[in-house]
C-alpha positions as a LaTeX table, in Angstrom:
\begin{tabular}{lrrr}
\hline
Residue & $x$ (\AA) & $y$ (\AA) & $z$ (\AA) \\
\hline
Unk1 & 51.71 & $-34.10$ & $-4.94$ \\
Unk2 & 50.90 & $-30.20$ & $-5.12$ \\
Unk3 & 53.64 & $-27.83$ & $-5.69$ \\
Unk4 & 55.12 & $-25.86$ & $-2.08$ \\
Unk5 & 55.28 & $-22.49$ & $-3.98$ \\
Unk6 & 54.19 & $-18.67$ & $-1.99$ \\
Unk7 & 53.78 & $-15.21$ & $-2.90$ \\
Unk8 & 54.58 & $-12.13$ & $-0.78$ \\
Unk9 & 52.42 & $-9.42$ & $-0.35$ \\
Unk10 & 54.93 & $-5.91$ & 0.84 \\
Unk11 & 53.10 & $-4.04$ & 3.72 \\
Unk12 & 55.39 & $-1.36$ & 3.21 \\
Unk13 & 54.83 & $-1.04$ & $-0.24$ \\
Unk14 & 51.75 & $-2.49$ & $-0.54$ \\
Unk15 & 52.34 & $-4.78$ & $-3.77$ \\
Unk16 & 52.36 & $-8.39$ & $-4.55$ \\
Unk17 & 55.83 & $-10.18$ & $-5.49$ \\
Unk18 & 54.80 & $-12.89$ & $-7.53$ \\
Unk19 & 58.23 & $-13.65$ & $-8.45$ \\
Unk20 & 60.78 & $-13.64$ & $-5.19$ \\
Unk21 & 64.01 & $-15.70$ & $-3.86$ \\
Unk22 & 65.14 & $-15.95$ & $-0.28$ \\
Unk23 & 68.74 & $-15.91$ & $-0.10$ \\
Unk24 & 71.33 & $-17.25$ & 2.68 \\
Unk25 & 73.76 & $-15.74$ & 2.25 \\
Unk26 & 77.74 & $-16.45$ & 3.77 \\
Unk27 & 80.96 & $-13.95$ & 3.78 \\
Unk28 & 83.73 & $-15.86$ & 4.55 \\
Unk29 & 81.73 & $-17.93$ & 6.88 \\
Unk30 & 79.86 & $-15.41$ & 8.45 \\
Unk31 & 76.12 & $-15.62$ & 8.48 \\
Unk32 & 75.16 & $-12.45$ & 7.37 \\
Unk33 & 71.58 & $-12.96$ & 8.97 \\
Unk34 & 71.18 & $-10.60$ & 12.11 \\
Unk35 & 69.46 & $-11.25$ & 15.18 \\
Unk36 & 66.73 & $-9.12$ & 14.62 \\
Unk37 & 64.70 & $-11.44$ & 12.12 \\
Unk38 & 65.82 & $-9.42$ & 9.59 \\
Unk39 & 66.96 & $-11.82$ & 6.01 \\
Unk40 & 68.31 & $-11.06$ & 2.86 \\
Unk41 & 65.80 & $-11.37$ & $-0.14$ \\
Unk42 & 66.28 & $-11.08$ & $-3.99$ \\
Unk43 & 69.91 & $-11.40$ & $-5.83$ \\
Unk44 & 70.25 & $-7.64$ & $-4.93$ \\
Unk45 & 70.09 & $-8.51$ & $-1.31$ \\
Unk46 & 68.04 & $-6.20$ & 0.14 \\
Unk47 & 67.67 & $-6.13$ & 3.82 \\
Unk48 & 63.97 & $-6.39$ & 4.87 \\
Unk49 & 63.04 & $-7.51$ & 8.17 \\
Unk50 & 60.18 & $-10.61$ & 8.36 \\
Unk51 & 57.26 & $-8.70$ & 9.73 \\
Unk52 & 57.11 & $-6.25$ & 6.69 \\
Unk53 & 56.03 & $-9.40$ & 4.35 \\
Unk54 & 53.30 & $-11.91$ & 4.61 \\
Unk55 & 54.33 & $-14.54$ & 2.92 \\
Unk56 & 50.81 & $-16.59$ & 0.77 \\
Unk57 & 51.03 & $-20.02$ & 0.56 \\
Unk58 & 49.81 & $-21.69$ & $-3.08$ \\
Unk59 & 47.18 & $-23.83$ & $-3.01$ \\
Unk60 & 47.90 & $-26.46$ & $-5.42$ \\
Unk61 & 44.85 & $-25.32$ & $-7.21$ \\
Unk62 & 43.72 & $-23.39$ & $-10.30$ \\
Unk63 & 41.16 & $-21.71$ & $-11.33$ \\
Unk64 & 38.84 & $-21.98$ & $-14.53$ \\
Unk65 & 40.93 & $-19.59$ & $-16.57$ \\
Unk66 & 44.32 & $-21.72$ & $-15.16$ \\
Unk67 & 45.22 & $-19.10$ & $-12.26$ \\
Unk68 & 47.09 & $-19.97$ & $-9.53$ \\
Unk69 & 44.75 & $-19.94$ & $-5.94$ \\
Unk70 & 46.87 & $-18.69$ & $-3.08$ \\
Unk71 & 45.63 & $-17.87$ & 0.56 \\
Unk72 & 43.89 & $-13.88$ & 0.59 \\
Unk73 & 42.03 & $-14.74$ & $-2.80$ \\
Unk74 & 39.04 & $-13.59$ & $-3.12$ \\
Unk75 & 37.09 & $-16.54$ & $-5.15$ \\
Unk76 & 33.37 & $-17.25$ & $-6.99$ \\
Unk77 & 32.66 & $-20.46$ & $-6.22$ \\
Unk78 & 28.75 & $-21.58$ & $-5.66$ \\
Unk79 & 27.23 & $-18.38$ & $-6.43$ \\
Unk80 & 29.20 & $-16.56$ & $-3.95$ \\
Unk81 & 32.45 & $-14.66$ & $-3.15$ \\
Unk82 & 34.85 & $-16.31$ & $-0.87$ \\
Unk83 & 38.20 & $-15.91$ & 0.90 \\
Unk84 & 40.85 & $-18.22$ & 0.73 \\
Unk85 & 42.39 & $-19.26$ & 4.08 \\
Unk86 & 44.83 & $-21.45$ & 5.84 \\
Unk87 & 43.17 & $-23.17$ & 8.71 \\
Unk88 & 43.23 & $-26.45$ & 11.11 \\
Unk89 & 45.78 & $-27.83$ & 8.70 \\
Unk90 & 43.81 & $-27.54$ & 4.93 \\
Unk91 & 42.82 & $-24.93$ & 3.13 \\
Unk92 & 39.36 & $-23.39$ & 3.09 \\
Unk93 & 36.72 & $-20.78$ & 1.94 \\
Unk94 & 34.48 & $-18.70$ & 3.63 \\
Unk95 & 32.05 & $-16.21$ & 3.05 \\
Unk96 & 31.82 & $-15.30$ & 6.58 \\
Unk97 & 28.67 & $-17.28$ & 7.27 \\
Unk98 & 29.88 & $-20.75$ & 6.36 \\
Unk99 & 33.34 & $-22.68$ & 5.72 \\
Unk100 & 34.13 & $-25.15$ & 3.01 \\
Unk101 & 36.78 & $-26.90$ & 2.14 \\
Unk102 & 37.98 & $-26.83$ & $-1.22$ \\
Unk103 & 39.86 & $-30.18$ & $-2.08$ \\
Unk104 & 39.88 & $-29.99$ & $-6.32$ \\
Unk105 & 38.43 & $-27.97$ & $-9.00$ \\
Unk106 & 37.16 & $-30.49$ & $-11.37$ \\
Unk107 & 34.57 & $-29.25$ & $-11.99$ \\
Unk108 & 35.97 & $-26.14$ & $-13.04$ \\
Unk109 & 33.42 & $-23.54$ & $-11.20$ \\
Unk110 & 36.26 & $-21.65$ & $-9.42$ \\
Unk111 & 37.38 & $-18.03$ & $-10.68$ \\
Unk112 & 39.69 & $-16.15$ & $-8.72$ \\
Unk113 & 38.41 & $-12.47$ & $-8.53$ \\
Unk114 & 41.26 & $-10.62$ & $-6.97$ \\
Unk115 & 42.82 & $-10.83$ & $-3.29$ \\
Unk116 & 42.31 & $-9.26$ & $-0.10$ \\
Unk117 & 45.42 & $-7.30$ & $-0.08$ \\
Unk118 & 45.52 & $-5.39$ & $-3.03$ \\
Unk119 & 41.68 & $-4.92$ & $-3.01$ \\
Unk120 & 40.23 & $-5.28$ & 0.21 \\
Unk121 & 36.20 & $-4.08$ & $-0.79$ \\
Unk122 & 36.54 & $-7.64$ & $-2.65$ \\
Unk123 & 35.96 & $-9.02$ & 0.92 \\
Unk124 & 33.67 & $-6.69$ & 2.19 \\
Unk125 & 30.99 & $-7.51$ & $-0.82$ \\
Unk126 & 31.58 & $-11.21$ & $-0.17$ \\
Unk127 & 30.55 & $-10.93$ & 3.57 \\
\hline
\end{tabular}
C-alpha cells in the first residue's frame, strides 16, 4: 500500500513546503476555522486561505536516485521529459503528444528533473 503523503507549492510566495502540518484547531470549543475557506497551517498557525496553495499529491514512487515523484514533476523516462499528473483516477505522464501510465519503477529508468512550479521552461522543453 503506497504512502498518502503531499507537498504544497505557495503561489504567493512561490516556494515548495516539503515539510507542512494542517492543524484544527479548538478554543474552548470554538472552531477557529472561518467561513471563508481560510485554515490554520503549521504549529505557528498562520492564517492562509486554500486557494493560495496547491496542494501535490505523492506518488508512491521513486526515482533512480530514491526521490520522491509527486504530481508537477518534470520526469526522464523513455528518452523523453514528462509531466507528472493526476488524471481519470491514476497517475500519469505526458509529454504533450502521448500519455502513459506509470504503475512501478523497477526498472529504475525514472529521474525526476525538477517540477513545473519552481521551473516552468522544464515543461516547455519537454513539449
Amino acid at each position: 500500500m503506497r504512502q498518502i503523503k503531499f507537498r504544497v507549492w505557495d503561489k504567493l510566495k512561490k516556494r515548495m513546503l516539503d515539510s507542512f502540518g494542517l492543524w484544527e484547531l479548538h478554543d474552548d470549543g470554538q472552531n477557529l476555522e472561518h467561513g471563508n475557506g481560510s485554515i490554520f497551517v503549521n504549529r505557528r498557525y498562520n492564517l492562509f486561505k486554500k486557494k493560495d496553495f496547491l496542494f501535490l499529491q505523492f506518488t508512491g514512487l521513486k526515482d533512480k536516485n530514491g526521490k520522491k515523484i509527486y504530481e508537477g514533476d518534470v520526469i526522464k523516462c523513455l528518452n523523453k521529459s514528462m509531466e507528472i499528473k493526476f488524471m481519470n483516477a491514476q497517475f500519469i505522464a505526458t509529454d504533450g503528444k502521448g500519455i502513459y501510465t506509470i504503475w512501478t519503477n523497477d526498472d529504475g529508468d525514472i529521474e525526476v528533473l525538477g517540477n513545473i512550479y519552481e521551473n516552468p521552461l522544464l515543461v516547455k522543453k519537454s513539449k
